[in-house]
C-alpha positions as CSV (number, residue, x, y, z in Angstrom):
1,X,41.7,41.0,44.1
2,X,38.4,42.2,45.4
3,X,36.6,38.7,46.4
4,X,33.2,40.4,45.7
5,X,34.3,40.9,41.9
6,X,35.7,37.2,41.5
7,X,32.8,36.1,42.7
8,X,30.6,38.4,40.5
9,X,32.9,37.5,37.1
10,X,32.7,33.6,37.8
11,X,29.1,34.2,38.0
12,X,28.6,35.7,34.9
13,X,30.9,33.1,33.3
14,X,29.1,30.1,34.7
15,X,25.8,32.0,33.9
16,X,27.6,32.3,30.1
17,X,28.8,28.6,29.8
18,X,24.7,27.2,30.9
19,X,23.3,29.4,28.9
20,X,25.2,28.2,25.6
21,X,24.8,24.8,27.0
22,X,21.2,25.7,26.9
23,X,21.5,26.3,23.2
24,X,23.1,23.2,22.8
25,X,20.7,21.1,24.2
26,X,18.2,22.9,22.1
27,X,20.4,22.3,19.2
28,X,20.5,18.7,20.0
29,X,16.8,18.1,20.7
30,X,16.1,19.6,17.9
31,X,17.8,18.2,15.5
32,X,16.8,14.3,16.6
33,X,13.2,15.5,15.6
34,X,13.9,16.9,12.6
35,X,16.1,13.7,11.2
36,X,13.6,11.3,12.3
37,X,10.5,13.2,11.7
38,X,11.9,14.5,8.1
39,X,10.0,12.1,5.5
40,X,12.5,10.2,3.6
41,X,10.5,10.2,0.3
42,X,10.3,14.6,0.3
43,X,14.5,14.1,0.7
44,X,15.4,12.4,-1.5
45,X,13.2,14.6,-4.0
46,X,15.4,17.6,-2.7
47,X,18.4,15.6,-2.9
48,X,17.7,14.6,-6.5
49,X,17.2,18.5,-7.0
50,X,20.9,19.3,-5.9
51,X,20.3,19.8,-2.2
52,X,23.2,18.9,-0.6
53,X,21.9,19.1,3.0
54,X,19.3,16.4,1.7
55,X,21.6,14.0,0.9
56,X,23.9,14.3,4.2
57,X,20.5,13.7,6.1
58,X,19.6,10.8,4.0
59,X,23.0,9.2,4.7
60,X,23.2,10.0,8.3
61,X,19.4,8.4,9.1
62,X,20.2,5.1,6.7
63,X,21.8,3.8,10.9
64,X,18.6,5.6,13.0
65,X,20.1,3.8,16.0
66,X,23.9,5.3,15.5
67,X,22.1,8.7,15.0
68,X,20.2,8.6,18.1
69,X,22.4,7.2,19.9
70,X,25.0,9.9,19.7
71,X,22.4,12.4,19.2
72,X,20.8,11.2,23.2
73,X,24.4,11.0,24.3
74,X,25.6,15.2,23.8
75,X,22.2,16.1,24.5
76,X,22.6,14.0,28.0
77,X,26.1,15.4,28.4
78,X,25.4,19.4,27.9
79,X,22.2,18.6,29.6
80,X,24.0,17.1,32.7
81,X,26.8,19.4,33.0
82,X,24.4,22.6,32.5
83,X,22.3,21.5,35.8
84,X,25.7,21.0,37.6
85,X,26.9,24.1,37.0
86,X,23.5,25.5,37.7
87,X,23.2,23.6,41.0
88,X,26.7,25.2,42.2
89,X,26.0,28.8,40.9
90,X,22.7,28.9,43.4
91,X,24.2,27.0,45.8
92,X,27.1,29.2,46.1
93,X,24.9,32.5,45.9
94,X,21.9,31.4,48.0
95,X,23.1,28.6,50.5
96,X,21.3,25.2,50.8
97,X,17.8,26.5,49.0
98,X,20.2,26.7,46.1
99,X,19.7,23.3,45.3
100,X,15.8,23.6,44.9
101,X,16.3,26.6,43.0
102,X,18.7,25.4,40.5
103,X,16.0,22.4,39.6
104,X,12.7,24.5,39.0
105,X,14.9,27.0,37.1
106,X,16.9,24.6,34.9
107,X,13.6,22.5,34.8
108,X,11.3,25.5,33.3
109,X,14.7,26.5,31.1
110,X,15.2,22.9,29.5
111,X,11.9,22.4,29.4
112,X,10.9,25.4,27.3
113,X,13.9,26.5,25.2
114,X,16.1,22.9,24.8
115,X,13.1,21.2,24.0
116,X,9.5,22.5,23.4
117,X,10.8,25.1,20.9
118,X,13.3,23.8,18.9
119,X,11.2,20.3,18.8
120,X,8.2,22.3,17.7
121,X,10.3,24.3,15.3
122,X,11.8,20.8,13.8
123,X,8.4,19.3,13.4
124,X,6.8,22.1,11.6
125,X,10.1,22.6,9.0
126,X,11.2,18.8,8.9
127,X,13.0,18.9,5.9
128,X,14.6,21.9,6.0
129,X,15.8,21.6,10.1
130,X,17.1,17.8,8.6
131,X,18.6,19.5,5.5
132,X,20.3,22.7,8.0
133,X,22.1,20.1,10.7
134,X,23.0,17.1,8.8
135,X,26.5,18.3,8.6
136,X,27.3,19.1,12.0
137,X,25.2,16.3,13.4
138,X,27.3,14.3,10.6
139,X,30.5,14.9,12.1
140,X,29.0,14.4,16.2
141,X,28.3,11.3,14.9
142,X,31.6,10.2,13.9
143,X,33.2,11.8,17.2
144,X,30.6,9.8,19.4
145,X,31.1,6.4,17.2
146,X,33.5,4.8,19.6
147,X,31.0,5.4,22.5
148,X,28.1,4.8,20.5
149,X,29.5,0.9,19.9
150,X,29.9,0.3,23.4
151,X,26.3,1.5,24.2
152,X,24.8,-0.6,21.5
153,X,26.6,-3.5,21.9
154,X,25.2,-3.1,26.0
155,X,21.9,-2.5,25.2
156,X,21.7,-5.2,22.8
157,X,23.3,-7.4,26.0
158,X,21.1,-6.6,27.8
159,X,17.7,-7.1,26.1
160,X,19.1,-10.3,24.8
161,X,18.8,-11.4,28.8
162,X,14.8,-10.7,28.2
163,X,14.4,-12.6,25.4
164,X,14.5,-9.3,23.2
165,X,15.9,-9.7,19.6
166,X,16.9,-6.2,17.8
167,X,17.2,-5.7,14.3
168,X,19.2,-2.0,13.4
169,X,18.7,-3.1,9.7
170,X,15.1,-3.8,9.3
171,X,12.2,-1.3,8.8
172,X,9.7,-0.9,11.5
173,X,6.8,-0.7,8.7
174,X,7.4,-1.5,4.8
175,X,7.0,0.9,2.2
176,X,4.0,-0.5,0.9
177,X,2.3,-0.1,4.6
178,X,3.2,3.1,5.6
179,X,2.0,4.4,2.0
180,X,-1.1,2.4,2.7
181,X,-1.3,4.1,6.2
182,X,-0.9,7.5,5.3
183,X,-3.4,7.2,2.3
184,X,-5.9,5.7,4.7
185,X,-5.2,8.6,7.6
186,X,-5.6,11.5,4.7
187,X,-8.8,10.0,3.9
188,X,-10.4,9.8,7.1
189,X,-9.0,13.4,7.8
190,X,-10.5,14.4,4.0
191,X,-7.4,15.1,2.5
192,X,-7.4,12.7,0.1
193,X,-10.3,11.6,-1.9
194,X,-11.2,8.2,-2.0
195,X,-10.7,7.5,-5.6
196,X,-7.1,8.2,-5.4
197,X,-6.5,6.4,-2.3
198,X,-8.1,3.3,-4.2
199,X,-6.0,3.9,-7.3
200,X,-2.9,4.1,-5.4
201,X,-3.3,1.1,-2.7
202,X,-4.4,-0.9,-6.2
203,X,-1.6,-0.3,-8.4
204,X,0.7,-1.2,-5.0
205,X,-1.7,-4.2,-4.1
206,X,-0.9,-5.5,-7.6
207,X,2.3,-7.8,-6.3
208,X,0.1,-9.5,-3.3
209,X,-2.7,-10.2,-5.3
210,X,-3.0,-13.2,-7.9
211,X,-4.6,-14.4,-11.1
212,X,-7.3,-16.5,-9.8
213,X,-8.6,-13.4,-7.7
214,X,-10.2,-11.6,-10.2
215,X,-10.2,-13.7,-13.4
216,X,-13.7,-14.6,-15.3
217,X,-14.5,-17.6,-14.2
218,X,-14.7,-20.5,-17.0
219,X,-18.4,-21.1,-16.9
220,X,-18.7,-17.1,-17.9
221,X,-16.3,-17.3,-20.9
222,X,-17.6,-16.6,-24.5
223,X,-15.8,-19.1,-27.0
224,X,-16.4,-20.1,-30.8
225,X,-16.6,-23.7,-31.4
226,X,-14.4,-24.9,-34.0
227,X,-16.7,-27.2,-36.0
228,X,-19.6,-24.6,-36.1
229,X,-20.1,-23.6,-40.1
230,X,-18.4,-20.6,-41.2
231,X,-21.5,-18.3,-41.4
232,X,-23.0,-19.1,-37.4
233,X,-19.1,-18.0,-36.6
234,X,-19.3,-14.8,-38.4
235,X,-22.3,-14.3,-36.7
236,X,-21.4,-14.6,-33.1
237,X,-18.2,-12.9,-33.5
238,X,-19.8,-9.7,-34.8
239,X,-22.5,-10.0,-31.9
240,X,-20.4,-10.9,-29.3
241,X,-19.3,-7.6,-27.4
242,X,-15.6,-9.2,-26.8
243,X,-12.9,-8.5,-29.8
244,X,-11.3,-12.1,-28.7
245,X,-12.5,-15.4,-28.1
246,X,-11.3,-18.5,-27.2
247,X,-11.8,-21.3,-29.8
248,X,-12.2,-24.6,-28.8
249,X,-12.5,-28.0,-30.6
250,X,-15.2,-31.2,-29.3
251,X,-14.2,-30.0,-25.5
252,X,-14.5,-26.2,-23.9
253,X,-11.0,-27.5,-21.9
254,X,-9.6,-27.9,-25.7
255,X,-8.4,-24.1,-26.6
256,X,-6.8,-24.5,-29.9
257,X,-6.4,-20.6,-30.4
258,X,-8.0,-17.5,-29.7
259,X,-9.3,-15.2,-32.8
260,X,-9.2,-11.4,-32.8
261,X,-12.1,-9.6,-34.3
262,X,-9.9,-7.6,-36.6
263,X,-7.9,-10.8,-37.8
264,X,-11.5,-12.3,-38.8
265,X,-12.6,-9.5,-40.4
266,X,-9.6,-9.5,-42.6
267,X,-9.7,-12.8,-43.5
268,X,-13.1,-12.2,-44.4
269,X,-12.5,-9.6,-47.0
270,X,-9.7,-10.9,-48.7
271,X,-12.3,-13.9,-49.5
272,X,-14.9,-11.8,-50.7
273,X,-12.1,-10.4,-53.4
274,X,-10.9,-13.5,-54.3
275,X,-14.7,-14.8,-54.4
276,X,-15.6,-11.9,-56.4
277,X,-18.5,-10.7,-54.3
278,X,-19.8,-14.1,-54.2
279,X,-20.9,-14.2,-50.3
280,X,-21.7,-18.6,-50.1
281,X,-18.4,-19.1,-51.9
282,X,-16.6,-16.6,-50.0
283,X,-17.1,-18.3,-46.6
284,X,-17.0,-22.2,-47.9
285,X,-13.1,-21.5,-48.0
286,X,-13.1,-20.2,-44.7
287,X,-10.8,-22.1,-41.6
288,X,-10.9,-20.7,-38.2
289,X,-7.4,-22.2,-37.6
290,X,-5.7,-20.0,-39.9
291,X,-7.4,-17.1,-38.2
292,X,-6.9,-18.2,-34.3
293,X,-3.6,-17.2,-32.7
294,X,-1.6,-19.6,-30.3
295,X,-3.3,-19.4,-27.4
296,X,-1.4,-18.3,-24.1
297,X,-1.8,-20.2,-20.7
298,X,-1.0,-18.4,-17.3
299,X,-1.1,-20.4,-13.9
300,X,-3.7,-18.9,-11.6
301,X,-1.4,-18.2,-9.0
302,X,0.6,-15.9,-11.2
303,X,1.0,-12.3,-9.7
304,X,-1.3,-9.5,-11.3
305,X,2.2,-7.4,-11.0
306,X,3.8,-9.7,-12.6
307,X,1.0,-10.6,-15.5
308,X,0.5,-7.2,-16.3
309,X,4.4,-7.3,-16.5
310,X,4.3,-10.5,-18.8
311,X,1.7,-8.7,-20.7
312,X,3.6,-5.7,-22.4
313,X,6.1,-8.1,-23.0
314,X,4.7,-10.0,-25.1
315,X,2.7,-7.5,-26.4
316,X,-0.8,-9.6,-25.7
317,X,-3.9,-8.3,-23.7
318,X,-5.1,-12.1,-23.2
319,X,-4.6,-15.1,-21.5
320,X,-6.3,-18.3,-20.6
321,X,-5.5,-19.3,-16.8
322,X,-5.1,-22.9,-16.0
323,X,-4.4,-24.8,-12.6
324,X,-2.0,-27.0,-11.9
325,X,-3.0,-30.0,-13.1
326,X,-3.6,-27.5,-16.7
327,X,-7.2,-27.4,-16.3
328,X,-8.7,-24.3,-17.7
329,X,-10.1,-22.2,-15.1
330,X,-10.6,-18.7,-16.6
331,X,-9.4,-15.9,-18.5
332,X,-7.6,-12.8,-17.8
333,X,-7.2,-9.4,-19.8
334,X,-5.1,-6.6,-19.2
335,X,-8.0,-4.5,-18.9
336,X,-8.6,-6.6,-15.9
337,X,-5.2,-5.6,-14.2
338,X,-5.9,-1.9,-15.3
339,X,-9.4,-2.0,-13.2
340,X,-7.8,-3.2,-10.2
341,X,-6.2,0.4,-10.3
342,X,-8.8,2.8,-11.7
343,X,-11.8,0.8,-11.0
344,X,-14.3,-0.2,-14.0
345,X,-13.7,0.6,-17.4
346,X,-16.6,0.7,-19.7
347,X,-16.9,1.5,-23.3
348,X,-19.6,1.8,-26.1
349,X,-20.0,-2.0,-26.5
350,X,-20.2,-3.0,-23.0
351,X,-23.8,-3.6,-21.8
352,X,-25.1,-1.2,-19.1
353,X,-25.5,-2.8,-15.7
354,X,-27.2,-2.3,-12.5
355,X,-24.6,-0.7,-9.7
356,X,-22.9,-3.7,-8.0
357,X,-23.9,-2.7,-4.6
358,X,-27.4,-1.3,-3.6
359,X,-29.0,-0.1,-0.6
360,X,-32.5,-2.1,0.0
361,X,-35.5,-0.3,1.9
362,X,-34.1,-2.8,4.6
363,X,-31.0,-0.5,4.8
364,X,-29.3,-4.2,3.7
365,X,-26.9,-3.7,1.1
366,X,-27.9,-6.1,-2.0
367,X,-24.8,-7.7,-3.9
368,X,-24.4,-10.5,-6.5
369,X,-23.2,-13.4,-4.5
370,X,-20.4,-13.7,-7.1
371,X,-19.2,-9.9,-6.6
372,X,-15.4,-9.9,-4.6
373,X,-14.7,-8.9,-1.5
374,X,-12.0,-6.5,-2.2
375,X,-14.4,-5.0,-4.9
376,X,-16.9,-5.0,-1.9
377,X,-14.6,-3.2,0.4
378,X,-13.4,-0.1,-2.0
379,X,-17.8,0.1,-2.7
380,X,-18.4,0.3,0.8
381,X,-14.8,1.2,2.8
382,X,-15.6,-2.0,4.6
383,X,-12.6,-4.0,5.4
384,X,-14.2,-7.9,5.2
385,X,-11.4,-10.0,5.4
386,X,-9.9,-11.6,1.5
387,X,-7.4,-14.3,3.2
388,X,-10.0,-17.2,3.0
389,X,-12.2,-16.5,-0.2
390,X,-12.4,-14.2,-3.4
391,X,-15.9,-13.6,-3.4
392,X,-18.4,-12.3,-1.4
393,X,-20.3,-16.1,-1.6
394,X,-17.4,-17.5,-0.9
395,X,-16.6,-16.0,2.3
396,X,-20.4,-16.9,3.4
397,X,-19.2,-20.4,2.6
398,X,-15.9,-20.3,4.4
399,X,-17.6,-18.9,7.5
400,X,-20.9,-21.6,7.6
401,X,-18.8,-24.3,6.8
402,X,-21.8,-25.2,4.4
403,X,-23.6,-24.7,1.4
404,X,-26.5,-22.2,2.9
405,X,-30.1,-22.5,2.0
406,X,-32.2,-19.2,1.0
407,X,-33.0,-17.5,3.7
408,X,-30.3,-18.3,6.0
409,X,-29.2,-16.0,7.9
410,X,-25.4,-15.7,9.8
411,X,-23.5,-12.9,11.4
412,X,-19.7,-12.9,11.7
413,X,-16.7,-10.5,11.5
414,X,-19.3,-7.6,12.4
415,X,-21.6,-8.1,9.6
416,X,-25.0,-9.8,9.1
417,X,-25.5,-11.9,5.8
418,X,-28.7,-13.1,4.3
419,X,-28.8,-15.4,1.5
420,X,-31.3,-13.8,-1.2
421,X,-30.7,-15.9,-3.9
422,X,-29.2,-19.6,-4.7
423,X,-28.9,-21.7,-8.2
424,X,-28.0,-25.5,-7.2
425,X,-24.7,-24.8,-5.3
426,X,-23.8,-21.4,-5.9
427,X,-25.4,-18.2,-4.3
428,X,-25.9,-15.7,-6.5
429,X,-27.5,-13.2,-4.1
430,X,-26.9,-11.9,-0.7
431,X,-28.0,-9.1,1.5
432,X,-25.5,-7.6,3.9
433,X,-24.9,-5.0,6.6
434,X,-23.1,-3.9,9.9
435,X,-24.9,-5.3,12.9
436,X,-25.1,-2.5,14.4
437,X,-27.0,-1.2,11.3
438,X,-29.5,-4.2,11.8
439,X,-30.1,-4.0,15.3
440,X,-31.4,-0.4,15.2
């Protein structure tokens, strides 16, 4: 045989076998961006359409670290043996330059069609690349399990020696943070508007928050005194803006019930029939204890999830909130809850007030002392830290270590504070702003 000719056909085969090698690697590259870019959320939504694909790519990226793994592994091999076979095809047809040759070419080769490309590709169709290889990257997976074990089982040796601990099993970020995190990035790129990035981190903020965070205090609570005549309880019950109130007997920390407008007004008319229209008689029979319900304690570090939970349950909007020791310390609704997740809710009984946060001519923001600092935060996009305090006043507090005077003045976590306003111990008005605001 003419040695030109074998030398020409093992060419072409060689030139054959790197460039499906080529395609390999692409294939491989490929395919470990689309399974780990591919949102698990938008999968399983095709999965529970019927998309089969979906659900193989779901199974195969519940072990990321057996995936990649054997993923890293062909693409190392095909990559590997298609530069060897490179280096000896340009070695043999160009002598010792061959070697140099074989690198920039496969370099530019890899570079551009077994990884740019099909990595680009993947990223831009995630689901669907994920969806199109989970089967055959299903079954390299199985093939490459043996190997895989090894390698894990080394590299876990191995960073064990620097004091490394690994996890396969655990999340890198929890649900409820990478949520957060991709509200908060679609915001500040404006595709999200900031009332539904507040509605969604409330309703998901519900389970870390508690009770005592946003229940009315005790000293705000309306409540009807039990040994007030009849006539002063009608009376402040149909001028109160509330539908329930507490009812308490010789102390405030006594609850004995709680009466619902509606109940009253019921009780009311059935005596004015049996008194015959006789108004004095009517309300001479009347006993706020057979209007009041039981009332219903909470402790105050009680979840709001878990309230609002307890809530339609029992099918009651109310609840008195007490501490440990069972002192009463406020009151919670479920309107309350519901406002942690829409924001306020007013309706044609609740008086109008001024906006919770205003801008002086200062350029100092003016807020009631007693305002909270989440409350604070979705106003302003401010992130003030709510670890040590509820309120705004209360983080003043924390942070002086003291009861402030008016006029006092303090800058900390990169804001300035001025206290505006103070009754005995509490501040009821403060002025804050960024510093870098003030120092303009």
């Amino acid at each position: 045989m003419d040695p030109a000719s074998t030398l020409d056909t093992t060419f072409w085969i060689t030139a054959s076998a790197i460039l499906g090698l080529l395609v390999l690697s692409g294939f491989f590259s490929g395919s470990e961006t689309a399974l780990t870019a591919a949102s698990r959320g938008k999968l399983r939504a095709k999965a529970d359409k019927g998309s089969a694909g979906a659900k193989r790519a779901l199974l195969i990226t519940e072990d990321n670290e057996r995936l990649i793994g054997s993923v890293l592994l062909g693409n190392n091999l095909v990559n590997i043996l298609a530069t060897s076979l490179a280096t000896a095809m340009f070695t043999q047809a160009f002598g010792e330059s061959g070697v140099a040759l074989a690198t920039l070419v496969m370099t530019a080769l890899v570079l551009i069609f077994a990884e740019v490309l099909p990595k680009t590709y993947a990223i831009t169709n995630a689901e669907d690349a994920a969806s199109i290889v989970a089967r055959p990257i299903g079954l390299i997976v199985r093939v490459f399990a043996p190997v895989v074990s090894v390698v894990r089982m080394l590299v876990r040796g191995v960073l064990r020696i620097f004091g490394v601990q690994t996890d396969p099993d655990s999340q890198i970020l929890a649900v409820r943070e990478e949520i957060a995190g991709a509200l908060n990035l679609g915001h500040s790129e404006g595709l999200v508007e900031k009332e539904d990035r507040d509605r969604i981190l409330g309703a998901l903020d519900l389970a870390e928050r508690t009770v005592e965070e946003i229940m009315l205090h005790r000293s705000g609570i309306e409540m009807i005194d039990a040994n007030s005549d009849p006539q002063a309880i009608l009376t402040q019950c149909l001028e109160s803006s509330h539908t329930r109130l507490p009812v308490f007997q010789g102390d405030p920390e006594n609850i004995i019930g709680v009466v619902h407008a509606k109940d009253l007004l019921r009780v009311m008319y059935r005596l004015l029939q049996e008194a015959e229209g006789n108004a004095f008689q009517a309300l001479s029979g009347f006993a706020i204890r057979e209007v009041a319900m039981p009332p219903y304690f909470v402790p105050e570090t009680t979840s709001l999830d878990d309230q609002m939970r307890q809530f339609l349950r029992r099918r009651t909007h109310f609840a008195l909130v007490v501490e440990e020791y069972g002192a009463l310390q406020g009151l919670i609704t479920l309107e309350d809850i519901l406002e942690e997740i829409v924001g306020e809710i007013t309706d044609e009984f609740d008086q109008e007030t001024a906006p919770q946060v205003m801008r002086g001519e200062d350029g100092m923001y003016e807020i009631d002392g007693a305002m909270t600092i989440r409350d604070l935060n979705r106003a302003t996009d401010w992130n003030l830290p709510d670890e040590e305090a509820n309120t705004v006043a209360g983080l003043v507090i924390h942070e002086a270590q003291m009861i402030p005077s008016l006029g006092m003045v303090f800058s900390f976590h990169g804001f300035q504070f001025v206290v505006a306003g103070r009754e005995n111990n509490r501040l009821t008005h403060l002025k804050i702003a960024p510093i870098e605001t003030v120092d303009r």
